[in-house]
C-alpha positions in Angstrom: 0.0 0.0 0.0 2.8 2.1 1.0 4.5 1.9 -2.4 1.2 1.8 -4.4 0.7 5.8 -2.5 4.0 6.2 -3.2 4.2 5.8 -7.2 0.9 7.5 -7.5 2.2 10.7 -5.3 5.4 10.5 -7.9 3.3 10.4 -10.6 0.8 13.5 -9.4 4.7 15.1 -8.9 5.7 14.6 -12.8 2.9 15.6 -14.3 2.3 19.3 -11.8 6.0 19.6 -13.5 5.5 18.9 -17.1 2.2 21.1 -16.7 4.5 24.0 -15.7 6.9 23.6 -18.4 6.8 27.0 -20.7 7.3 26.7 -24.7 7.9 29.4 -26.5 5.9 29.8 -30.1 7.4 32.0 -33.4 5.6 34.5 -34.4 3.2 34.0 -37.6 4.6 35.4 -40.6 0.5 36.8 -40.7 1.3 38.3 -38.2 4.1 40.5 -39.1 2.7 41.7 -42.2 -0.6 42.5 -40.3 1.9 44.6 -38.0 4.0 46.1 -40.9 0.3 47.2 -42.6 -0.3 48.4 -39.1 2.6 50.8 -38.5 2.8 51.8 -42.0 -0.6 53.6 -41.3 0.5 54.7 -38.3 3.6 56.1 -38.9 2.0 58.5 -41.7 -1.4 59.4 -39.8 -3.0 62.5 -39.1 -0.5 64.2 -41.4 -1.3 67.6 -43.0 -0.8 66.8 -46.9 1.8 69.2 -49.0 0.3 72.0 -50.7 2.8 73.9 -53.2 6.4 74.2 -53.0 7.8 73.6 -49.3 10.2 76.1 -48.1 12.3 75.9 -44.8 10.5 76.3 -42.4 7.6 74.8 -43.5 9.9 71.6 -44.0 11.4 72.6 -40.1 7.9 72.4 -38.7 6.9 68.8 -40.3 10.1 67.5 -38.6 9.1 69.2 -35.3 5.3 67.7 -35.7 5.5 64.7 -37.3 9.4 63.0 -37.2 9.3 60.1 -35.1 12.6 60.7 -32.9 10.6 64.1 -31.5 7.2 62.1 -31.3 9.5 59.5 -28.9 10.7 62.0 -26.6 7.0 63.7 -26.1 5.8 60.3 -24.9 9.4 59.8 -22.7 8.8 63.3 -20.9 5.2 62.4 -21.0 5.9 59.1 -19.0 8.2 61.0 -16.6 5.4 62.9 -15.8 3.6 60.1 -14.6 6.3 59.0 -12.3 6.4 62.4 -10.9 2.8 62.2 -10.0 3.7 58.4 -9.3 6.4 59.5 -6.9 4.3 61.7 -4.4 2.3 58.8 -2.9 5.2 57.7 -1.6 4.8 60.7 0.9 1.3 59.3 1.6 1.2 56.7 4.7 0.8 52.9 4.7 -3.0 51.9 4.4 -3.4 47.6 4.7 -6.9 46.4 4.4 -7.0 42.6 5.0 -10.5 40.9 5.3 -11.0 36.8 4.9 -12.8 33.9 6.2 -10.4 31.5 8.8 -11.3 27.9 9.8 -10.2 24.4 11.3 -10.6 21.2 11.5 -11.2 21.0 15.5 -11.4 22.8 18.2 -8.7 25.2 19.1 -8.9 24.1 22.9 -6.1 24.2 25.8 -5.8 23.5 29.3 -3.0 24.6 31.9 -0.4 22.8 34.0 0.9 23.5 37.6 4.0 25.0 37.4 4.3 23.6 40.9 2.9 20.5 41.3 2.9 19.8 37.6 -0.5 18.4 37.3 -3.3 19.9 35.0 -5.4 22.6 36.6 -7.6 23.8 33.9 -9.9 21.1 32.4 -9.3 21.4 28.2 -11.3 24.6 27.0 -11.6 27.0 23.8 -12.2 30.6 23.2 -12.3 30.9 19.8 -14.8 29.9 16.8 -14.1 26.5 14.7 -15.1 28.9 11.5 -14.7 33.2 11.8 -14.5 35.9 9.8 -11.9 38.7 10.3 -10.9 41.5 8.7 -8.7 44.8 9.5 -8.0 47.9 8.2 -4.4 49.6 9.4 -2.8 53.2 8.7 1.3 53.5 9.3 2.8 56.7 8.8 6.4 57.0 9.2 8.1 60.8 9.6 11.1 59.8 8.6 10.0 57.6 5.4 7.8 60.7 4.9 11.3 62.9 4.7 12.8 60.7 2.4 10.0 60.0 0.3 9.5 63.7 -0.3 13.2 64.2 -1.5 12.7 61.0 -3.8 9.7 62.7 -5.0 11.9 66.1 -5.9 14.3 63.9 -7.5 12.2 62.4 -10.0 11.0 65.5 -10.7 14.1 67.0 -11.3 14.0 63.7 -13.8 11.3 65.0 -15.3 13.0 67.7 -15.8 16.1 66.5 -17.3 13.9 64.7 -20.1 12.5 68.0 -20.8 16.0 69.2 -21.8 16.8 66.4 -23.6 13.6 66.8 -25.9 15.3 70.5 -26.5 18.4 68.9 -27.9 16.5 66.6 -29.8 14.4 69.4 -32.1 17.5 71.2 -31.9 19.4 69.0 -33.8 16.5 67.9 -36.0 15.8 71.7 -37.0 19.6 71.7 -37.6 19.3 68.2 -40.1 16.5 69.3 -41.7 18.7 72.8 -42.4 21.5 70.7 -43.9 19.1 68.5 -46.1 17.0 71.6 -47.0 20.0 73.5 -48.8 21.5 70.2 -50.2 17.8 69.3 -51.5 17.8 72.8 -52.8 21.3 72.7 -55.1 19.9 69.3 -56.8 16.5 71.0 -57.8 18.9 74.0 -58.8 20.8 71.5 -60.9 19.6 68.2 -61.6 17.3 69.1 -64.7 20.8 71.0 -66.1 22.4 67.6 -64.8 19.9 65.2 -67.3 20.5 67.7 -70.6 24.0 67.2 -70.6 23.9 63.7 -69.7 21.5 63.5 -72.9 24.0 65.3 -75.1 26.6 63.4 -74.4 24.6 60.5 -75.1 23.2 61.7 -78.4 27.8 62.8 -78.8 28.5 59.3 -77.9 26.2 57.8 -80.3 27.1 60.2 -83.4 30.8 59.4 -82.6 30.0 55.2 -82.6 28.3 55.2 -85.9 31.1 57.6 -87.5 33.7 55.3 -86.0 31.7 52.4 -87.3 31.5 53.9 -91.1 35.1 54.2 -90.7 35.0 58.3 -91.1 38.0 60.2 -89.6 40.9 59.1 -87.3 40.0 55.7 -85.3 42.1 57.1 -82.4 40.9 60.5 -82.6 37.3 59.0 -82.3 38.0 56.7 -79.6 39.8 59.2 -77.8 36.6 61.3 -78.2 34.5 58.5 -77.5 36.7 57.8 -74.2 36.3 61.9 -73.0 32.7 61.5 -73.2 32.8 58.3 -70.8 34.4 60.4 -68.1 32.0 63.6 -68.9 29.1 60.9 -68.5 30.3 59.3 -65.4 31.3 62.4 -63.5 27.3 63.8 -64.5 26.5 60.2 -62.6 28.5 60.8 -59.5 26.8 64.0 -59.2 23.4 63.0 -59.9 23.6 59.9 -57.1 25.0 62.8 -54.7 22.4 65.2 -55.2 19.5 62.8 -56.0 20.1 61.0 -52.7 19.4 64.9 -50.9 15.4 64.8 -51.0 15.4 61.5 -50.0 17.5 62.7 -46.3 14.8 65.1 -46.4 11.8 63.6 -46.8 12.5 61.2 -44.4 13.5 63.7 -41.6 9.9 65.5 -41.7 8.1 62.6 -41.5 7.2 61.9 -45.6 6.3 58.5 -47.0 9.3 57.7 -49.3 9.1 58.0 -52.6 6.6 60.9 -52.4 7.5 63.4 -54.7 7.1 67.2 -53.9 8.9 70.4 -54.7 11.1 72.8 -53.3 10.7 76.7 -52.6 14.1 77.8 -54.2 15.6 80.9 -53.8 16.3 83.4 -55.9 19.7 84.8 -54.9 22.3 83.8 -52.5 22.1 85.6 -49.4 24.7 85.9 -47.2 23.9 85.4 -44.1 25.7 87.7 -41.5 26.5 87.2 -37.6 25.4 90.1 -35.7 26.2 89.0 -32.2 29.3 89.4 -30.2 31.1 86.2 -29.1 31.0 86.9 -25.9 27.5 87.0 -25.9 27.3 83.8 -27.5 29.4 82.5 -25.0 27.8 83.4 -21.8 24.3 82.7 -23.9 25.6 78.8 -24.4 26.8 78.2 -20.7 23.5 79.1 -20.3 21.1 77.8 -22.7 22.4 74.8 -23.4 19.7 71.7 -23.1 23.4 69.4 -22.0 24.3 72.0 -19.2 21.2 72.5 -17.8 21.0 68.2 -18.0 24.0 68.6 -15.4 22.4 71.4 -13.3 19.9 68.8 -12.8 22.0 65.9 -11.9 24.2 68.5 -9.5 20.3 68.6 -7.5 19.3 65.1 -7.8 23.4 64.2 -6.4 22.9 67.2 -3.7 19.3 65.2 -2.8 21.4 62.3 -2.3 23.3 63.6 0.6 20.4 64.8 2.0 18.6 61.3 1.7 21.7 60.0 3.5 21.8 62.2 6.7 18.3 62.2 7.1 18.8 58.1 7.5 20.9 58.8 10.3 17.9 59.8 12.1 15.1 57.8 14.0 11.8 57.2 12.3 8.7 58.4 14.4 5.7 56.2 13.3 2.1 56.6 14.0 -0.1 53.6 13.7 -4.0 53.3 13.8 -6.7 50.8 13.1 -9.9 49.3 13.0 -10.7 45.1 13.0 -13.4 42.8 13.4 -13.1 38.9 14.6 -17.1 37.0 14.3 -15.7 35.0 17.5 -18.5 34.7 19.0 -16.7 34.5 22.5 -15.2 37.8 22.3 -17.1 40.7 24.6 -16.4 43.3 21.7 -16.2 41.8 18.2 -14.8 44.9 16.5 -12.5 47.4 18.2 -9.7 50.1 17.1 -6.4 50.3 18.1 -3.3 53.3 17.6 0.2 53.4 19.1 2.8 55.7 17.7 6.9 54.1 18.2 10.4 54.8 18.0 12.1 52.8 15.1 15.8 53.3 14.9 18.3 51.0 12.6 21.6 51.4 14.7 23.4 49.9 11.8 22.2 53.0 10.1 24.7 55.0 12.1 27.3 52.9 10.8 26.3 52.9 7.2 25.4 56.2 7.4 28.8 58.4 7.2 30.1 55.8 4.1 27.0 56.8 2.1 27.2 60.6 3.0 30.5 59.9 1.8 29.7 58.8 -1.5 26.8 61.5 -2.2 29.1 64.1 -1.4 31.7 62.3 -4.1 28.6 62.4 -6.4 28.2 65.9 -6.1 32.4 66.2 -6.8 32.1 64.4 -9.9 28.6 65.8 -11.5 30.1 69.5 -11.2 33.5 68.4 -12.4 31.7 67.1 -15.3 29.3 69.9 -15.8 32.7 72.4 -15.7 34.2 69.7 -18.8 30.8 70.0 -20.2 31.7 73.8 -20.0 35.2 73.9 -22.0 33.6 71.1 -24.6 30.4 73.4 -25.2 32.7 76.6 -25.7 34.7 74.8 -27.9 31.8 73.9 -29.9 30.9 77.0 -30.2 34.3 78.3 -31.8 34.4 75.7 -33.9 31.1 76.7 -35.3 32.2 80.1 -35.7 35.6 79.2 -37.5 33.7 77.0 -39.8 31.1 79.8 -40.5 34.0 82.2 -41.8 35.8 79.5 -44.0 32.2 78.4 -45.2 31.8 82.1 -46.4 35.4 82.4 -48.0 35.0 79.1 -49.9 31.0 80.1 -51.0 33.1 83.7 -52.2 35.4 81.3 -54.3 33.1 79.4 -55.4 30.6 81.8 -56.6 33.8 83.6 -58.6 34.5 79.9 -60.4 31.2 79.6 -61.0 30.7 82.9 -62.5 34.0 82.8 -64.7 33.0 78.4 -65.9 30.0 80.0 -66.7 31.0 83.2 -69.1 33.7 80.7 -70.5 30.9 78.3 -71.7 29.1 81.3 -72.7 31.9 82.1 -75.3 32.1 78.4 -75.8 28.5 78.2 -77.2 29.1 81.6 -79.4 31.8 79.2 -80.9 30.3 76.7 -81.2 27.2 78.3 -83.3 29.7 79.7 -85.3 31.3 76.6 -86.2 34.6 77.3 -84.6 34.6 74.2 -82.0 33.4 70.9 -81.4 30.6 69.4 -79.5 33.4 67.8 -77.3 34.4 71.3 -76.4 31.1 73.1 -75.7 30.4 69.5 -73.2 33.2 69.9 -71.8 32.9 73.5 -71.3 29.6 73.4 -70.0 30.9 70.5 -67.9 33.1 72.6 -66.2 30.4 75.5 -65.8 28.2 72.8 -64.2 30.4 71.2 -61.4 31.5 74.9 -60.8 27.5 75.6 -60.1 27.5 72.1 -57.7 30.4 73.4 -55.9 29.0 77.0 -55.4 25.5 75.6 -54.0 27.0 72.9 -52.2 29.1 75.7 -50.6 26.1 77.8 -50.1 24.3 74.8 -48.5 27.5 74.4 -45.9 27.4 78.5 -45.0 23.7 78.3 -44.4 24.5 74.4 -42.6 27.8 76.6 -40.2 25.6 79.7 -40.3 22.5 77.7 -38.1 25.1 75.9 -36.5 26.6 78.7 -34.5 22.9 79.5 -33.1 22.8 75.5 -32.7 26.3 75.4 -30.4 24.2 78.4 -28.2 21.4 76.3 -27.4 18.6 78.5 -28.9 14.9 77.2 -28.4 13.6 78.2 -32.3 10.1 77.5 -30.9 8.6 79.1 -27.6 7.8 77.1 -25.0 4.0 78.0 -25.7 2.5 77.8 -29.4 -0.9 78.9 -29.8 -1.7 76.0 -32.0 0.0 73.1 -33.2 -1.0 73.5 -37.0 2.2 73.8 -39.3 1.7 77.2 -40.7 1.8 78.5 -37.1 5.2 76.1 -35.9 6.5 77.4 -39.4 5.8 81.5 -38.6 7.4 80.8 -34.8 10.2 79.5 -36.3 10.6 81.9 -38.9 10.3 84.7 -36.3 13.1 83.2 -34.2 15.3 83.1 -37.1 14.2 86.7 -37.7 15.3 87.7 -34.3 18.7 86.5 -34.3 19.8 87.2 -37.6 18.9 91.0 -35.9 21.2 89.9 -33.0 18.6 89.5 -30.7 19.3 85.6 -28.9 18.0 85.8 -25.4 15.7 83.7 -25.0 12.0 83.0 -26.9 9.0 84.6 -25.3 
């Protein structure tokens, strides 16, 4: 019998454990196309549609509004305001409700024993119910875990906080990609039509020079020579075309656009040159300031400061008040339901031990977050002069350029005279116009870079573009705040948005 209960309890045993066991399933290959249908409609949704050519900062305010990296850090500082609000009822007390049914199998009885003779004095006896309900309903509030709760609370947030400065740098640095792709987008709808008629004369030049070579007219080296100049004028049109055709693609995908959507471009007419009208100085003070990585450390300075405070106050004993109400059904108690309260001393003497190692190490936190905020410092001023050293070669290089580009362009002017008067080849006049053609590339692309170094300086500051209020979130609004801040510190005006 024995072995008979034994087998069957091993048997119960193996198959609780093969219950429990936990398989894993792949995903449906359904299923991931259902979810790739899904986020492709979600990724695109709500979006105003384009109407007309875009221009900057209508381009500026789809990235703000709809780029994904920006819609990520509104739901982080989002969440982080949760756990703020989270954090505070921490500072409320401890509040246990408990309520149930209790019962045995016999009688809770007992008797007593003589602790003198050793013979039972009490015949057996019970106070208590076979079968009760209970239930109880207790408050603890601890001063002490009230203290340090409510620093906790400040630190997160101060959390909260540091996320909001972290979105900052985030549409910073979008505004400043979308700046970069704008004015590269902008040079290849300058350029790429000009790029496709000379790639189709020298394919039309190619051909004329095949078939001549093929009827055997004129020097075969002289043709192949030709034949091998137009190669190189058709692969150096290629190289440019993949750089520049590549530009609206950076773009769309920075404001949010499906790819492969086609739209157009609000190109300017001239090529402004954008001047600095602020002291560096200024700037300096301005981007020890302002900037969203500085203010980051300001914040971790507080939280590290809130630390040591956490740490002393542990040092202390906790006063805790206590109060509650309960009910027992046993019908042999006089008063079935009844409160109670109390309020104690708690102190953890190992606390006082403890205590001066972790004041220790707050105080070492604070050390190292301002010796990193002071490296943060030097890094951030260095930015900044870099920017403004790469601002004034950008506009001595756009200078040059613009004078090649004028001069490639009068030369292939005189070439075209010559050509019309029979005086050249079409090798010459491609070639020519070639040359006029990479000189306008290099003069956009250099325009593109000052207007790239030229936001970049206002970048290295730590500028908001946008206020920290909008009175609506519809584009043409985010487009005219942004245009407004660009407005005022091109006028040399870069405290901060209102």
């Amino acid at each position: 019998m024995n072995k008979k209960t034994t087998l069957l309890g091993v048997s119960l045993l193996a198959l609780a454990i093969s219950g429990c066991a936990v398989t894993s399933q792949p995903i449906e290959r359904s299923a991931s196309e259902q979810r790739a249908r899904d986020d492709l409609q979600l990724m695109f949704k709500d979006q105003e549609p384009l109407s007309g050519p875009l221009t900057l900062h209508e381009a500026m305010a789809r990235a703000v509004k709809y780029n994904l990296e920006a819609r990520l850090k509104v739901m982080e500082e989002a969440l982080a305001k949760r756990q703020v609000d989270l954090a505070t009822f921490d500072m409320l007390p401890r509040m246990a409700l408990e309520a149930g049914y209790a019962g045995r199998n016999n009688v809770s009885a007992s008797s007593s024993q003589s602790v003198e003779t050793g013979t039972q004095s009490l015949e057996p006896s019970t106070s208590q119910d076979r079968d009760r309900g209970v239930a109880d309903l207790t408050m603890v509030w601890n001063v002490l875990d009230f203290g340090v709760s409510y620093i906790s609370a400040k630190q997160q947030g101060d959390q909260r906080l540091i996320i909001q400065e972290r979105r900052r740098k985030v549409v910073q640095t979008i505004i400043q990609d979308v700046r970069s792709a704008y004015w590269r987008a902008v040079a290849a709808e300058r350029l790429l039509g000009q790029i496709d008629g000379l790639m189709a004369r020298v394919d039309r030049a190619r051909g004329d020079s095949q078939q001549m070579s093929q009827q055997r007219i004129g020097d075969p080296v002289q043709a192949l020579g030709y034949q091998r100049a137009l190669i190189e004028a058709s692969r150096q049109l290629e190289e440019q075309r993949r750089a520049l055709s590549l530009a609206k693609t950076e773009l769309a995908t920075l404001i949010n656009l499906p790819i492969g959507t086609q739209f157009s471009l609000a190109t300017p007419s001239d090529y402004a040159v954008p001047e600095l009208k602020v002291e560096m100085s200024q700037m300096e003070q301005q981007a020890l300031a302002s900037r969203p990585e500085l203010r980051e450390q300001d914040y971790q300075s507080r939280i590290s400061a809130a630390e040591t405070r956490k740490a002393m106050l542990r040092l202390l004993p906790g006063l805790e008040f206590s109060a509650g109400g309960h009910y027992d059904s046993n019908s042999f108690l006089v008063n079935q339901s009844w409160a109670d309260y109390g309020v104690k001393v708690t102190w953890n003497l190992f606390n006082v031990l403890s205590a001066p190692a972790a004041i220790d190490v707050a105080k070492a936190g604070e050390q190292v977050a301002a010796a990193r905020r002071q490296a943060m410092s030097m890094a951030v001023l260095a930015q900044l002069y870099v920017a403004n050293a790469n601002y004034n070669e950008a506009k001595r290089q756009f200078a040059t350029s613009q004078e090649l580009a004028d001069l490639d362009n009068q030369i292939a002017g005189q070439l075209r005279n010559r050509r019309e008067a029979q005086g050249i080849g079409e090798l010459d006049l491609i070639q020519g116009e070639l040359n006029a053609l990479q000189a306008d590339l290099r003069r956009d692309l250099a325009y593109a870079e000052l207007r790239n170094s030229y936001g970049q300086l206002f970048a290295s500051v730590g500028l908001d573009p946008l206020p920290g209020e909008l009175p609506s979130t519809e584009l043409k609004t985010i487009a005219q705040s942004l245009n407004d801040s660009e407005t005022r510190w091109q006028d040399g005006q870069i405290g901060p948005a209102l």
